[in-house]
C-alpha positions as CSV (number, residue, x, y, z in Angstrom):
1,X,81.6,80.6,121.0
2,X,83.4,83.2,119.2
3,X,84.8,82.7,115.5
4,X,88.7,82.7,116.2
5,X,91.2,82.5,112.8
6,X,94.6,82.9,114.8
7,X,97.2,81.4,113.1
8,X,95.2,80.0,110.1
9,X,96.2,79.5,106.5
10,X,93.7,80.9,104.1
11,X,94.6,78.4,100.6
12,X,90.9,77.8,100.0
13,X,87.0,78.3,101.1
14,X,86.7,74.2,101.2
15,X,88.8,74.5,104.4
16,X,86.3,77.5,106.4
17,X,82.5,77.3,107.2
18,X,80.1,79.4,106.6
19,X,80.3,80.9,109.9
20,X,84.1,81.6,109.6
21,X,83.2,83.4,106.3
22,X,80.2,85.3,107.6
23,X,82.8,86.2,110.1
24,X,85.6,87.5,107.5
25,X,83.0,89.6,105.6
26,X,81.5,91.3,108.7
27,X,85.5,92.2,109.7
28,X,85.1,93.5,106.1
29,X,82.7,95.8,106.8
30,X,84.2,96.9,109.9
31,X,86.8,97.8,108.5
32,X,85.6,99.4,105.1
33,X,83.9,102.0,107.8
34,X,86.8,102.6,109.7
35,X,88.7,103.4,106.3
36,X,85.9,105.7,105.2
37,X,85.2,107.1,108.5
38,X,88.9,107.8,108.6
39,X,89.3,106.0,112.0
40,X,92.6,104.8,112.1
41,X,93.4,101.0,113.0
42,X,97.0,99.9,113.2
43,X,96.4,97.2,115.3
44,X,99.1,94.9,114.4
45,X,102.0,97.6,114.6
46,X,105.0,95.7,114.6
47,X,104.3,92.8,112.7
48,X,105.3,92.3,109.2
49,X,104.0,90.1,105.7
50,X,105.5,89.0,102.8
51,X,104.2,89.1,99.3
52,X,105.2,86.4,96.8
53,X,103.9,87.0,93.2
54,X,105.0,84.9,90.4
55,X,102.1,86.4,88.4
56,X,101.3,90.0,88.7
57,X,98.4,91.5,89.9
58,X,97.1,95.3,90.4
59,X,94.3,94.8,92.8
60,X,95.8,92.1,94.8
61,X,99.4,93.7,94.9
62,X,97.6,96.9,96.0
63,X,94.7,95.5,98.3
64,X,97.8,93.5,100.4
65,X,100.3,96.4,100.5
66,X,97.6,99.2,101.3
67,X,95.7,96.7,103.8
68,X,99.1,95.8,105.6
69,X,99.7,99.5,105.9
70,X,96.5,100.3,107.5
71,X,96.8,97.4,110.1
72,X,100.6,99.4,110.7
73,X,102.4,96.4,109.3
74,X,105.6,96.5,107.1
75,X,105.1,94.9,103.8
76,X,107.9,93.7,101.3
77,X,106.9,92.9,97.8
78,X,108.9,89.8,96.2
79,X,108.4,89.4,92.0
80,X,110.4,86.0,90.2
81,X,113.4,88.7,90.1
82,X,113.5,89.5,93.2
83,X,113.7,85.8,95.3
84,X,114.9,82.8,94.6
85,X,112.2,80.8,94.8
86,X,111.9,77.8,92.6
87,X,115.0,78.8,90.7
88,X,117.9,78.0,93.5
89,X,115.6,77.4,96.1
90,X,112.9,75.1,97.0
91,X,110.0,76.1,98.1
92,X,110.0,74.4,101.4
93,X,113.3,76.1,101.5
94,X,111.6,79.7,101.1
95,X,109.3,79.6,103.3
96,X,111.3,78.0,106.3
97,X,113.6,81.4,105.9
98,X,111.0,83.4,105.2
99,X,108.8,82.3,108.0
100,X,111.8,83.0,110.4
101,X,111.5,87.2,109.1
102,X,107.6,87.6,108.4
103,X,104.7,87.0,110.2
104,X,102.6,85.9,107.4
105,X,103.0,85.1,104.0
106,X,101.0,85.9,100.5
107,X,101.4,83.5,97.5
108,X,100.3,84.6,94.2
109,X,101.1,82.4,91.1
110,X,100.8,79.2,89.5
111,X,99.6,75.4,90.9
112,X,97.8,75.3,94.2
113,X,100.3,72.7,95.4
114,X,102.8,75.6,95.9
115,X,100.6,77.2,98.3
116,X,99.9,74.3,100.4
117,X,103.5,73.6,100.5
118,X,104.5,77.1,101.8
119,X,101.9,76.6,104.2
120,X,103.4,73.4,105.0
121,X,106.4,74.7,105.8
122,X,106.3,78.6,106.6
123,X,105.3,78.2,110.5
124,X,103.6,81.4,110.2
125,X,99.7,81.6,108.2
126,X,100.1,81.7,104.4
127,X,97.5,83.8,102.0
128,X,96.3,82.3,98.6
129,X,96.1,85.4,96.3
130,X,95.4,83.4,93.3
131,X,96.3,80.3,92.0
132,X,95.2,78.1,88.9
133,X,92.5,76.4,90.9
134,X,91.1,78.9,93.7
135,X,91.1,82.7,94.1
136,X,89.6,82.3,97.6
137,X,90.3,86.3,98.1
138,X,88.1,87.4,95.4
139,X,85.3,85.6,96.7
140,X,85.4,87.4,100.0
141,X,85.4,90.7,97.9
142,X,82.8,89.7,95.2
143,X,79.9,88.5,98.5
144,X,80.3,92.0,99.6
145,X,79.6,93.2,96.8
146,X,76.7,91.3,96.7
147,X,75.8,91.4,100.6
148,X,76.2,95.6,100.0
149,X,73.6,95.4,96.7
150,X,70.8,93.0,98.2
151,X,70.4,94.5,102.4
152,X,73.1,91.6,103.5
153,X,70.4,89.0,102.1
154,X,71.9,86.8,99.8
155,X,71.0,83.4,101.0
156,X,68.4,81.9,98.5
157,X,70.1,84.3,96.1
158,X,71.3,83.1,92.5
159,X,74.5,83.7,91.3
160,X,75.1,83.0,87.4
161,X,79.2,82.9,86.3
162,X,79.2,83.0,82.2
163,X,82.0,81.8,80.2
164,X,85.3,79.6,80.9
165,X,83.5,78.3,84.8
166,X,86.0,75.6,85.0
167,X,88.9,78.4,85.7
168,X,89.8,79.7,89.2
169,X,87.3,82.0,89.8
170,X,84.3,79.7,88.7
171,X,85.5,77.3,91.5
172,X,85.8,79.5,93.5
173,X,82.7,81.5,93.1
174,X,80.9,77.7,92.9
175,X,82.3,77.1,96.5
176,X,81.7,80.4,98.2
177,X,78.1,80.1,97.1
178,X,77.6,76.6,97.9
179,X,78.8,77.5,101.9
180,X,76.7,80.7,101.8
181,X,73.1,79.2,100.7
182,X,73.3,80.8,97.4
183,X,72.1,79.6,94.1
184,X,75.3,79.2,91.8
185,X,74.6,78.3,88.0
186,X,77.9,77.8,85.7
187,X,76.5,78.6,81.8
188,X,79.5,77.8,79.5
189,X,80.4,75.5,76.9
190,X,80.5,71.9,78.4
191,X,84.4,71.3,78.1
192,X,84.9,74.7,80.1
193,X,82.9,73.5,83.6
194,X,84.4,72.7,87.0
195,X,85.6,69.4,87.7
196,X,83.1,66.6,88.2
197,X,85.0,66.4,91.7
198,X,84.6,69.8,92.6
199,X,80.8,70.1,91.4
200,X,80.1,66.5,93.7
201,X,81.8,68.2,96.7
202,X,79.6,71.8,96.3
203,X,76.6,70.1,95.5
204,X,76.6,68.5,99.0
205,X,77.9,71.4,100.6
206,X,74.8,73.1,98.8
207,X,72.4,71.0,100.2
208,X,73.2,71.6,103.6
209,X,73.0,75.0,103.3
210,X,69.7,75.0,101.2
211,X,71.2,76.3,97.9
212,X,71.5,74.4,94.7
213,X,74.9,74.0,92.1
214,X,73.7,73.8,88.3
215,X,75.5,73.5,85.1
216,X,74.0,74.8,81.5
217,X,75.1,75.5,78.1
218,X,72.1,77.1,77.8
219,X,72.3,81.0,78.0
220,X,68.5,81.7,79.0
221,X,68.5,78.6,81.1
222,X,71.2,80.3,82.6
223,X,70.7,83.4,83.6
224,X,66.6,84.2,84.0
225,X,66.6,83.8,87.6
226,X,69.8,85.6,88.3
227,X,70.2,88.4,90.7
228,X,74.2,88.4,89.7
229,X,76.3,87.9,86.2
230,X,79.8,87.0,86.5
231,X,81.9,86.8,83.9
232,X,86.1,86.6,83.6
233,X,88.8,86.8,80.9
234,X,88.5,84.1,78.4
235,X,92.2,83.6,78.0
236,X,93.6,83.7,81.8
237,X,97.1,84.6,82.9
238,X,99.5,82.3,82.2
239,X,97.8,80.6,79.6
240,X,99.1,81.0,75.8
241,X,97.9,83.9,73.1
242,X,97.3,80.5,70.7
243,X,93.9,80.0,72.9
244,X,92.3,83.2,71.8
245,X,91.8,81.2,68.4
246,X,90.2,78.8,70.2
247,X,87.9,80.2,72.7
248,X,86.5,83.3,71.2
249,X,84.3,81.4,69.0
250,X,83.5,79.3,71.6
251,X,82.8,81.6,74.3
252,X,80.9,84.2,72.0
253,X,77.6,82.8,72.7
254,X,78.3,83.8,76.4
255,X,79.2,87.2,76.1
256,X,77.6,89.5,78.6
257,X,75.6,91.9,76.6
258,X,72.5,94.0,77.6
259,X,70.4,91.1,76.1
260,X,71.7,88.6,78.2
261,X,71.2,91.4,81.3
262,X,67.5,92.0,80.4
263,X,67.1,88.2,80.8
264,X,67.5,88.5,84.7
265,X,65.7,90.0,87.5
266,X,65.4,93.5,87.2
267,X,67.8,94.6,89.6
268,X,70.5,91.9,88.6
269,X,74.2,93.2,89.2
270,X,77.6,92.3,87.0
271,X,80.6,91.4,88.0
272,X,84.0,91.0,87.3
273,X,87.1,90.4,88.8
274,X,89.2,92.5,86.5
275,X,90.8,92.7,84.5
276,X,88.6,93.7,81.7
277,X,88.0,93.0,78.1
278,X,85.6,95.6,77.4
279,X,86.7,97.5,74.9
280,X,90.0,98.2,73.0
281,X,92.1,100.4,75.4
282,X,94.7,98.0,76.2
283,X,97.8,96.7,74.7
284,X,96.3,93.5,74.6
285,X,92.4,94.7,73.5
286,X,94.0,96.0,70.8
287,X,96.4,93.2,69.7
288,X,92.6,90.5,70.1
289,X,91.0,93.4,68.4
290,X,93.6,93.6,65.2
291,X,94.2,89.7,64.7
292,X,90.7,88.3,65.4
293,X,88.4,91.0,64.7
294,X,86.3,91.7,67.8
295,X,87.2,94.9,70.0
296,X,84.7,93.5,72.9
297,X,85.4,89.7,74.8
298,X,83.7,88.5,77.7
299,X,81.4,91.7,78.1
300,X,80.2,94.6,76.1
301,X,81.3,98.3,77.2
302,X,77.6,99.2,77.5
303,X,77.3,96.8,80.3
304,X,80.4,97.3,82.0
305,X,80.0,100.8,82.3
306,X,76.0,100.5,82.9
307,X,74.3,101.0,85.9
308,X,73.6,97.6,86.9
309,X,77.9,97.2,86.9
310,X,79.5,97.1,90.2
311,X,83.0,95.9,89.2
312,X,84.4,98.5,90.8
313,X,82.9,98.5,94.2
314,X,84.1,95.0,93.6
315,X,87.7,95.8,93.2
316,X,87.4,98.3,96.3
317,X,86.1,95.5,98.7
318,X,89.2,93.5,97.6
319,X,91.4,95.7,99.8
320,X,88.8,95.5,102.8
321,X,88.3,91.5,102.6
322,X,92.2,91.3,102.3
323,X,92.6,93.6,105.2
324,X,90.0,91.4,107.5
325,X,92.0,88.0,106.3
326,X,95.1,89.4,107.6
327,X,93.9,90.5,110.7
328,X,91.7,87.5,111.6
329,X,95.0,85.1,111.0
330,X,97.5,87.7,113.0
331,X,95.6,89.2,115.8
């Protein structure tokens, strides 16, 4: 029988198996050759999404409003200024009226709980584009990535996030590799790893897909049999400036450098969600740069823009995943 999404939420992995994400990133592909090929598929003409963002975002602002486009659906964009959500409004409130105007719904912003509740209460499917405690969109984007670099053969694969794994994107990337059959090692400092909940949950999701979960404060440990580095912001959205204080000595030793690259297999790829910390050509780079002295964080520029760097490939296959989440739930 046939993989059918119709009318699904998509809040986190933990709710899809492996075949309905096999599913979503072959739709992915499909539809990153239509785009390229130029073909054009406006197959949900007519319909129209709603995008709540209580924290900004470029790539998943753009990947949602470009994908909805495509598919030949109107799109409205909603910031805190522009709806009243949370403010004079509940959420269960929000999404009963906007669930009478749109046919699906895209939450980005703070506690998962606000997500589930819109979905609770929306009538129509509701997208997670990031919360504090899952980024399920990125992971579609990021296994692309991967599925593009290795011939589709990932399974057996191991996966290596470095840094602050206890954030949304290391649970993430912990359960989309745990329901794929691919290796996935956290290597951080101890106080910065997923929940011992969340860790007990993939590790048996693991073994029944023949991959294994690992945690290590060791950098070698952690990366030697890696065919992909991940790495994020140390300091993510939301959180305060104070923490830079805080973290960079802490998350020095697990800096992406060439050294740590070298360690891996030889054809190893890095990733990164993006933002980037690379260098000192932001506002903010600059500001780290001036106060605490380092003008590279979570990765050196010689590896981000190296070879071996597909971050933005990455970013690209955000738009296509998107695209194949919103049709898969509307069709």
């Amino acid at each position: 029988m046939g993989v059918n999404l119709r009318g699904r939420h998509f809040l986190k992995l933990l709710d899809f198996t492996p075949e309905e994400i096999s599913y979503l990133l072959d739709l992915s592909t499909d539809f990153k050759n239509m785009k390229r090929a130029g073909v054009p598929h406006r197959y949900l003409e007519g319909k129209n999404v709603a995008l709540l963002f209580e924290k900004t975002s470029t790539r998943t602002r753009c990947s949602f409003e470009v994908g909805a486009y495509d598919l030949g659906m109107g799109c409205t964009y909603l910031d805190p200024s522009g709806s009243q959500m949370g403010h004079k409004e509940s959420i269960a409130d929000t999404a009963r009226v906007l669930g009478r105007m749109f046919d699906g719904i895209e939450y980005r912003g703070f506690e998962q709980t606000k997500v589930e509740e819109l979905a609770k209460y929306a009538g129509v499917p509701v997208w997670n584009g990031l919360t504090n405690e899952f980024h399920p969109t990125q992971m579609l984007a990021d296994i692309l990535t991967m599925k593009e670099n290795f011939n589709n053969d990932i399974k057996g694969r191991q996966l290596t996030f470095m840094g602050d794994a206890g954030n949304n994107v290391g649970n993430s990337l912990m359960v989309v590799c745990a329901k794929l059959g691919v290796n996935f090692v956290a290597c951080g400092p101890k106080e910065n790893m997923p929940s011992a909940d969340l860790v007990k949950e993939c590790e048996a999701i693991a073994a029944q897909n023949g991959s294994t979960v690992k945690l290590t404060e060791d950098v070698h440990e952690g990366v030697k049999d890696a065919d992909a580095i991940y790495t994020d912001i140390w300091v993510s959205m939301g959180e305060p400036d104070e923490l830079y204080k805080k973290r960079i000595p802490l998350m020095e030793p697990y800096r992406v450098t060439s050294d740590v690259m070298s360690q891996a297999h030889d054809d190893c790829i890095f990733l990164h969600c993006l933002p980037s910390f690379h260098d000192t050509n932001t506002k903010k780079g600059a500001e780290v740069a001036e106060k605490f002295g380092i003008t590279e964080m979570e990765v050196t520029n010689e590896v981000f823009e190296s070879r071996a760097s597909k971050v933005f490939d990455e970013a690209e296959n955000r738009m296509h995943t998107i695209k194949a989440v919103m049709y898969a739930t509307l069709k």
